[in-house]
C-alpha positions as CSV (number, residue, x, y, z in Angstrom):
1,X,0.0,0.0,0.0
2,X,1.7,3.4,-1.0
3,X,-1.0,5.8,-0.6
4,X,-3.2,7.0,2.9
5,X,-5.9,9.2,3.9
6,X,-4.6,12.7,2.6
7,X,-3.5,14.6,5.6
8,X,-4.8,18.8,6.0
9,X,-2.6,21.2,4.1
10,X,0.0,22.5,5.7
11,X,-0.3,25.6,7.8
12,X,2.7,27.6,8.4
13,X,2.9,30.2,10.9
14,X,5.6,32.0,13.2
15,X,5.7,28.6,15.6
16,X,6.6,26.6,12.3
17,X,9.2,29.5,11.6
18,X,10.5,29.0,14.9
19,X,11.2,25.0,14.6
20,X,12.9,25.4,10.9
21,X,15.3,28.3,12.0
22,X,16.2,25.8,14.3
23,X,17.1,22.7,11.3
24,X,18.3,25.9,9.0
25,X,21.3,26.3,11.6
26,X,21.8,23.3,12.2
27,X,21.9,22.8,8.1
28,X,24.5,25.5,7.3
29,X,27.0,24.1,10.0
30,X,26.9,20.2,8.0
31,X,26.8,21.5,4.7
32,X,29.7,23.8,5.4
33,X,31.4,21.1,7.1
34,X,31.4,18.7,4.6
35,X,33.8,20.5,2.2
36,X,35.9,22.2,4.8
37,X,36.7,19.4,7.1
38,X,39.5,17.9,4.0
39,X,41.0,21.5,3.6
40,X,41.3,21.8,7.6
41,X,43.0,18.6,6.9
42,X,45.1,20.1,4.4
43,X,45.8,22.7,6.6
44,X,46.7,20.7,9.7
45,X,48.9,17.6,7.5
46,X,46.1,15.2,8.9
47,X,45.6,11.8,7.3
48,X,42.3,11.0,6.0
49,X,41.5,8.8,9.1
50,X,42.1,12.1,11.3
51,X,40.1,13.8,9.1
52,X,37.1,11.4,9.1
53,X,37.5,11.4,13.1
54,X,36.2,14.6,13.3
55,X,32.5,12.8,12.3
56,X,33.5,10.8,15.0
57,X,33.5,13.3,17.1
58,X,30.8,14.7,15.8
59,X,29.0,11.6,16.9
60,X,30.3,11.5,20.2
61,X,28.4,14.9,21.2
62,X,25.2,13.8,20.0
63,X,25.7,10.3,21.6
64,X,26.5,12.5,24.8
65,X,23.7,14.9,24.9
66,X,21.1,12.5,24.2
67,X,20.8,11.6,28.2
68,X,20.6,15.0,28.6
69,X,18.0,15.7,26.2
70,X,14.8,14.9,28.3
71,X,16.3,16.6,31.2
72,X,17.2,19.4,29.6
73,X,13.7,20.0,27.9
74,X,12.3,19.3,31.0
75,X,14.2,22.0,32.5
76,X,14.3,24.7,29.8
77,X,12.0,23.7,28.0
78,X,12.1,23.2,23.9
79,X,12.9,27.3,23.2
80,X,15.7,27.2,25.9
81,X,17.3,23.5,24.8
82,X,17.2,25.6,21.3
83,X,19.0,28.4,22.2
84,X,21.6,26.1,24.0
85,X,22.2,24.0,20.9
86,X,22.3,27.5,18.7
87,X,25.0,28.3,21.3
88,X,26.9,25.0,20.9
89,X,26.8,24.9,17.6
90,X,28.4,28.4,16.9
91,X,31.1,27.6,19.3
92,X,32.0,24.9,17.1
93,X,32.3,27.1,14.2
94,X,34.5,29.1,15.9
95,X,36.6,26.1,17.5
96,X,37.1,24.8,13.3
97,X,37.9,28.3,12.2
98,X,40.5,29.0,14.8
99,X,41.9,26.0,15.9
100,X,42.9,25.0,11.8
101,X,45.6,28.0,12.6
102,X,47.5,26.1,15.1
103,X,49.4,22.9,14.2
104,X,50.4,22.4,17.4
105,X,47.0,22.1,19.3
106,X,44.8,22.6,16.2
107,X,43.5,18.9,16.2
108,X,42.3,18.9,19.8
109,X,40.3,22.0,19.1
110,X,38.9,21.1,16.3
111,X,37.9,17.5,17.6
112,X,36.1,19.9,20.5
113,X,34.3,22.0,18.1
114,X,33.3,19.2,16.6
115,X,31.7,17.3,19.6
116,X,30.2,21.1,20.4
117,X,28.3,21.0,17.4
118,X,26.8,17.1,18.0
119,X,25.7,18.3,21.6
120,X,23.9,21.4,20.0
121,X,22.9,19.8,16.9
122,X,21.1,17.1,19.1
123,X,19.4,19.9,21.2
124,X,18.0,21.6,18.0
125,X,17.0,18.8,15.5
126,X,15.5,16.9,18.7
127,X,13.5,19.6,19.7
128,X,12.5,21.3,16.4
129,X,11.1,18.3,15.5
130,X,9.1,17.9,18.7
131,X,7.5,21.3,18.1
132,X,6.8,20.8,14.5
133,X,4.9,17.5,15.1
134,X,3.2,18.9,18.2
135,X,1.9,21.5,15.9
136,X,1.0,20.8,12.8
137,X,0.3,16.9,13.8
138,X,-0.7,14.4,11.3
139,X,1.2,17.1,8.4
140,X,4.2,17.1,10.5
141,X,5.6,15.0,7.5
142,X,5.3,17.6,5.4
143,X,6.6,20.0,8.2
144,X,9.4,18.0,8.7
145,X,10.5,17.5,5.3
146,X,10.0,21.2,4.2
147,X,12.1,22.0,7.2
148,X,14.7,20.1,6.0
149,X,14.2,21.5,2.6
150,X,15.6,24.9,3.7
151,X,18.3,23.8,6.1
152,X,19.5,22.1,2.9
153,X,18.3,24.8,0.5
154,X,20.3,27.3,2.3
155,X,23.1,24.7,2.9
156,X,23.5,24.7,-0.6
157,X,25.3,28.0,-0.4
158,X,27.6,27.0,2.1
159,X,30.1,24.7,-0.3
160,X,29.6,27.4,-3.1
161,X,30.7,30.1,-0.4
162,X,33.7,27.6,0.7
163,X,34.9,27.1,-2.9
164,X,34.3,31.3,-4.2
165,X,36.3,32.0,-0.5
166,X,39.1,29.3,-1.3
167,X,39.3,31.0,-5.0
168,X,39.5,34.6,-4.0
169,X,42.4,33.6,-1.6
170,X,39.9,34.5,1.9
171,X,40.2,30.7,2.8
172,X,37.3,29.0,3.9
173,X,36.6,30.6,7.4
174,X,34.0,33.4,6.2
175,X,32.0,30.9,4.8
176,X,31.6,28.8,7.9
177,X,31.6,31.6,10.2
178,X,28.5,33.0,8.2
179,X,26.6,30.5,10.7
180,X,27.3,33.2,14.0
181,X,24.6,35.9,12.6
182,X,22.5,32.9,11.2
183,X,22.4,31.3,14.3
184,X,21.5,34.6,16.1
185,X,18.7,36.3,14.2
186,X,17.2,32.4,14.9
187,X,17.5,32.9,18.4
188,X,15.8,36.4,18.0
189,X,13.0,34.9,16.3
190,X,12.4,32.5,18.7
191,X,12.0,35.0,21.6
192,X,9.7,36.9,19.5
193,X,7.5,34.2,19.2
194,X,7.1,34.0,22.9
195,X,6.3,37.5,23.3
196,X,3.7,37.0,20.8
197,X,2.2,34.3,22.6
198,X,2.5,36.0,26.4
199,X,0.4,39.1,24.4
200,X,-2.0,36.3,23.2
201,X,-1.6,36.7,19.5
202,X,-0.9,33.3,19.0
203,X,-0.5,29.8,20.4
204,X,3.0,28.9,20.7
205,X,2.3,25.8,23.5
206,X,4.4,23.2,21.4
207,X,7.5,25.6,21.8
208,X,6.6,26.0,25.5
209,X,6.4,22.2,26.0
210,X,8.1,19.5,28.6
211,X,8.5,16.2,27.7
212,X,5.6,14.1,28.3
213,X,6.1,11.2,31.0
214,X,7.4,7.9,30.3
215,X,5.9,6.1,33.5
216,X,2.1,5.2,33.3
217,X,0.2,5.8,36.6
218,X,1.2,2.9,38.1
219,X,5.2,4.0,38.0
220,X,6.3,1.2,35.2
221,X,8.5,2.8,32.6
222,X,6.1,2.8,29.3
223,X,7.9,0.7,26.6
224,X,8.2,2.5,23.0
225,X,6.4,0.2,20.1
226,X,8.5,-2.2,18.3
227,X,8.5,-0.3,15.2
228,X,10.4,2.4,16.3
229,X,13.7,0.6,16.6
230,X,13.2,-0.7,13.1
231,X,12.5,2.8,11.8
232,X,15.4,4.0,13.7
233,X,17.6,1.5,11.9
234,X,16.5,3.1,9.2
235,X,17.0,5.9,9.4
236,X,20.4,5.2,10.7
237,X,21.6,3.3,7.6
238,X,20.1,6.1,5.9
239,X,22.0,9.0,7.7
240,X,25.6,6.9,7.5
241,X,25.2,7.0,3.8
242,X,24.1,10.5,3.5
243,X,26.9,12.1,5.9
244,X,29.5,9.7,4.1
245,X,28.6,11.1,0.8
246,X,28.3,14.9,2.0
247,X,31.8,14.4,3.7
248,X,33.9,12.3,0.8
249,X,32.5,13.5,-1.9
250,X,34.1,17.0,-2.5
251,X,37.9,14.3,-2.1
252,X,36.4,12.1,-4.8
253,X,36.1,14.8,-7.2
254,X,39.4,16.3,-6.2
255,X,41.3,12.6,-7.1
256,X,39.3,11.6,-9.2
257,X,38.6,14.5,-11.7
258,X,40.2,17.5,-12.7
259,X,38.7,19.3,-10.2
260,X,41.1,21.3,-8.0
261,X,40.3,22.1,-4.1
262,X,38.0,25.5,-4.9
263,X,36.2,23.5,-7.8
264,X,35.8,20.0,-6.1
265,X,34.3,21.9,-2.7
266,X,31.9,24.1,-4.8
267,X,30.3,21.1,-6.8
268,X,29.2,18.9,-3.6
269,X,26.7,21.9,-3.7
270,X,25.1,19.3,-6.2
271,X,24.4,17.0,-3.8
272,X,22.9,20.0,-1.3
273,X,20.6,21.1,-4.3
274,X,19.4,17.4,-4.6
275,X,18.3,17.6,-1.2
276,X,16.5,20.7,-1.1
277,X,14.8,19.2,-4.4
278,X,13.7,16.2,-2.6
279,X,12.8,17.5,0.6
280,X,10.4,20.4,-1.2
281,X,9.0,17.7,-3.7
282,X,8.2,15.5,-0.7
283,X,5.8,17.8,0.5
284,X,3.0,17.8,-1.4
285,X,3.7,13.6,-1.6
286,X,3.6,13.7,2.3
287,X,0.1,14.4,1.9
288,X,-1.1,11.4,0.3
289,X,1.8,8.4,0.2
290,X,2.7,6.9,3.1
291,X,6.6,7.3,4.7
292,X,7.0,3.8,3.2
293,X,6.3,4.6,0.0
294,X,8.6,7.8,0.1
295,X,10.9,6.3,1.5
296,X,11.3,3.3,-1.4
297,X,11.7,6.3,-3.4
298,X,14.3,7.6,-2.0
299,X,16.0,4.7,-2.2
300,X,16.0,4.3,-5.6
301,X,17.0,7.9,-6.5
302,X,20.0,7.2,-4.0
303,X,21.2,4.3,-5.5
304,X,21.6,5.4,-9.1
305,X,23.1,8.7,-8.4
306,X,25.7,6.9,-6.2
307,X,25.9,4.9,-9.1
308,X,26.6,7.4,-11.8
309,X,28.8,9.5,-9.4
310,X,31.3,6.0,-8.8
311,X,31.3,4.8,-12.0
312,X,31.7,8.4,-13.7
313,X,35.0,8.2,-11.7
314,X,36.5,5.1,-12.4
315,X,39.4,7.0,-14.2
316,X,41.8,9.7,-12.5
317,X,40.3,12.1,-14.6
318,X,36.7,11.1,-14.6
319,X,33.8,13.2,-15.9
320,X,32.8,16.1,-14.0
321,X,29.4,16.7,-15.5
322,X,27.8,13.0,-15.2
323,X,29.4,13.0,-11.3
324,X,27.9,15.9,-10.5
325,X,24.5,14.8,-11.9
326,X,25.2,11.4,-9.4
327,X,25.6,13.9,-6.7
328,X,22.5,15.4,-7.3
329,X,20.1,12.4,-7.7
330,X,22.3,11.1,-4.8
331,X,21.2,13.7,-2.5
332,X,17.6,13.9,-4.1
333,X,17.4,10.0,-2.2
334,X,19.7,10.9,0.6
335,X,17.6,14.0,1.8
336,X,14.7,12.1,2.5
337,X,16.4,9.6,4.6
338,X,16.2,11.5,8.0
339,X,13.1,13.9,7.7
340,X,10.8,11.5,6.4
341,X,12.5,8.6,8.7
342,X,12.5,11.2,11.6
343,X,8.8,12.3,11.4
344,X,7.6,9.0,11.1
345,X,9.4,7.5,14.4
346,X,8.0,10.6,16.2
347,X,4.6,9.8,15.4
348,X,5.1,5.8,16.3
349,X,6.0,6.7,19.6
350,X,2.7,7.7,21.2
351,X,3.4,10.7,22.4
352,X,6.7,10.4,24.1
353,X,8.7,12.3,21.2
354,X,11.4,13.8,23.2
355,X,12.1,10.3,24.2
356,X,11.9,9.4,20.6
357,X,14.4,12.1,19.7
358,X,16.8,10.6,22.5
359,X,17.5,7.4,20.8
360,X,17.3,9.4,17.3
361,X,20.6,11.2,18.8
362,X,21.8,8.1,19.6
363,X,21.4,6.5,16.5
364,X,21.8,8.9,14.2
365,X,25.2,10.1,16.3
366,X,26.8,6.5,16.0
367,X,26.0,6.5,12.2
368,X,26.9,9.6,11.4
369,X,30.3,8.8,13.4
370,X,31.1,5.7,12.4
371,X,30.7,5.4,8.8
372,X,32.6,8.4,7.4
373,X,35.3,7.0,9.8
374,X,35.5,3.8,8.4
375,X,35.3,5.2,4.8
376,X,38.0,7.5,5.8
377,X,40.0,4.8,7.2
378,X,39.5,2.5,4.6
379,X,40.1,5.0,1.8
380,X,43.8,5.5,3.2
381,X,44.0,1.8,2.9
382,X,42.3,1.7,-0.9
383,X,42.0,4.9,-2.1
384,X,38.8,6.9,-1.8
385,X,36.8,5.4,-4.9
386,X,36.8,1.9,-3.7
387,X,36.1,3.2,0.1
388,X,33.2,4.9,-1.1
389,X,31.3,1.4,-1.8
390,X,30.6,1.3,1.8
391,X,27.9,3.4,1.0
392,X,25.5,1.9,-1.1
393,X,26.0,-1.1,1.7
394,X,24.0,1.6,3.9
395,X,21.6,1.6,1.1
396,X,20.7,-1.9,0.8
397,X,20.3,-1.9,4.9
398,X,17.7,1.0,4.2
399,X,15.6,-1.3,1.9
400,X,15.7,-4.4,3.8
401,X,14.5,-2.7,7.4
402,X,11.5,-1.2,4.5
403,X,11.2,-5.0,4.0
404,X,10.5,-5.9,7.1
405,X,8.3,-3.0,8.2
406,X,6.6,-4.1,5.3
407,X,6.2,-7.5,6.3
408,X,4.7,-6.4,9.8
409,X,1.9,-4.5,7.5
410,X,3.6,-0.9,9.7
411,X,3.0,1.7,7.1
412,X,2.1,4.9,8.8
């Protein structure tokens, strides 16, 4: 079954403004990340397996903060925790941008910045997504995705700005450091909301919200539904592949083309315009196919483009045009991965969605880790074109947890 009941239209208002500032930080910080982490190796003399350790990194902070998560929510509630993570996330920026000028103790800074960013990345995505489903309910797929859509839409400046910065001789730092004022006016916005809602103008409850409880009256801890561990693998095998592709891909085109460091880090902005096309197009789709059925979709628009990016660069010269074409199919299939994945797990958990978001962090931290390590590590051992076959491996996981959700009749 691909198709359900069609859900209400989406209704956007300053609350849903609130929640994609939130995802539009947090997607300028991996977009720009993804071409400059290679040229802060570059800078530093790290090997490709240092270099891919920053995702592990990465990984630990989210990993770490998702404990905190509930706690933190529960405290601060979803506005605070997002002006926390906006906080972390800038100091990473910073950490990257200075600690690249410093052989010496450059690494450890940068591996700090690094886990900075997981810890606030975790805080926003967890609790944008909580207020977006509270709010717009069963179109928080929609929500979601079109959230998404503009973290990667404006992402897909971010390489271009690395590569025109790299050309004109400013090095990459302005382009990442673009995220400080970003990550402000967000912050702004947010508080603005609440004043409108203390003055009664409108209902911003879902940005006000705790966490709901995860004991039942009698005190027993209430257990998430099976499906959400299967969605969350997933959406983990999903992830891997994505950040793998967004991290390698700018050092595939540099060896494997004739794409020189300015060139190679300005055309992974292919693979951030394939997002945003996918994440906008599965809008309107959100509304009448199930996440299933989008999400066998994506799959198969992931697949080919990683397979027209690989094999368009099985010489050392390869050609440019047909890899960047891979990219952007690639990243059409890629984007859809975690917002549809995301929105769906939410919704399967009854109500407990910070919860939900905890394991997410968890999940998504170690996948996001883990596999652009190991395709870092192995691509010192191989070279990066055979390391990057890890990824459809991710891809083929994605289909056969679909499999079994399909199996178990869990559609939506």
């Amino acid at each position: 079954m691909s198709t359900q009941e069609v859900a209400p239209p989406l209704r956007r208002d300053a609350v849903t403004a609130a929640g994609y500032t939130a995802v539009v930080t947090w997607g300028w910080f991996v977009f720009a990340s993804g071409p400059v982490l290679p040229l802060v190796g570059l800078d530093l003399g790290l090997s490709k397996t240092l270099v891919g350790l920053h995702a592990t990194f990465l990984s630990i902070g989210s990993i770490s903060s998702a404990p905190l998560l509930v706690p933190l929510v529960r405290s601060l509630r979803r506005y605070g925790a997002m002006t926390v993570g906006a906080g972390c996330v800038s100091l990473a920026a910073v950490l990257l941008a200075v600690g690249s000028l410093f052989p010496g103790w450059g690494l450890v800074l940068t591996l700090l910045g690094m886990v900075s960013a997981g810890f606030g990345g975790t805080l926003l995505i967890g609790t944008s997504t909580a207020v977006l489903d509270g709010h717009h309910g069963r179109s928080s797929n929609a929500a979601v995705s079109e959230a998404n859509g503009l973290g990667s839409g404006l992402g897909l400046c971010a390489p271009l700005l690395v590569g025109a910065c790299v050309a004109l001789g400013l090095t990459w730092r302005p382009a990442l450091l673009l995220l400080l004022p970003l990550a402000a006016a967000g912050t702004v916005l947010v508080r603005r909301v609440l004043d409108a809602d203390r003055a009664g103008r409108l209902d911003a409850a879902p940005l006000r919200a705790a966490p709901a409880p995860a004991r039942d009256a009698s005190g027993r801890r209430t257990p998430l539904p099976r499906r959400v561990w299967v969605i969350l693998a997933v959406v983990m095998c999903g992830v891997g592949s994505e950040v793998s592709l967004n991290t390698w891909s700018a050092e595939l085109l540099r060896e494997r083309t004739v794409l020189e460091e300015a060139g190679a880090s300005a055309f992974v902005a292919a693979f951030a315009a394939g997002m945003t096309v996918g994440r906008f197009v599965a809008v309107p789709l959100a509304r009448r196919w199930t996440s299933a059925a989008l999400l066998r979709a994506a799959v198969v628009l992931a697949g080919g483009g990683f397979a027209l990016l690989w094999f368009s660069t099985l010489t050392s010269t390869g050609w440019v045009s047909l890899a960047v074409v891979g990219l952007a199919f690639a990243g059409a299939g890629a984007g859809a991965f975690f917002p549809i994945g995301v929105a769906w797990l939410v919704r399967s958990t009854e109500g407990q969605s910070e919860r939900g978001m905890t394991f997410v962090s968890v999940g998504v931290g170690a996948a996001a880790g883990l596999v652009p390590f190991g395709v870092g590590a192995l691509a010192d051992l191989v070279g990066i074109h055979l390391a990057m076959l890890a990824i459809p491996v991710g891809i083929a996981l994605v289909t056969l947890g679909l499999g079994v959700l399909a199996r178990a009749r869990v559609h939506d």
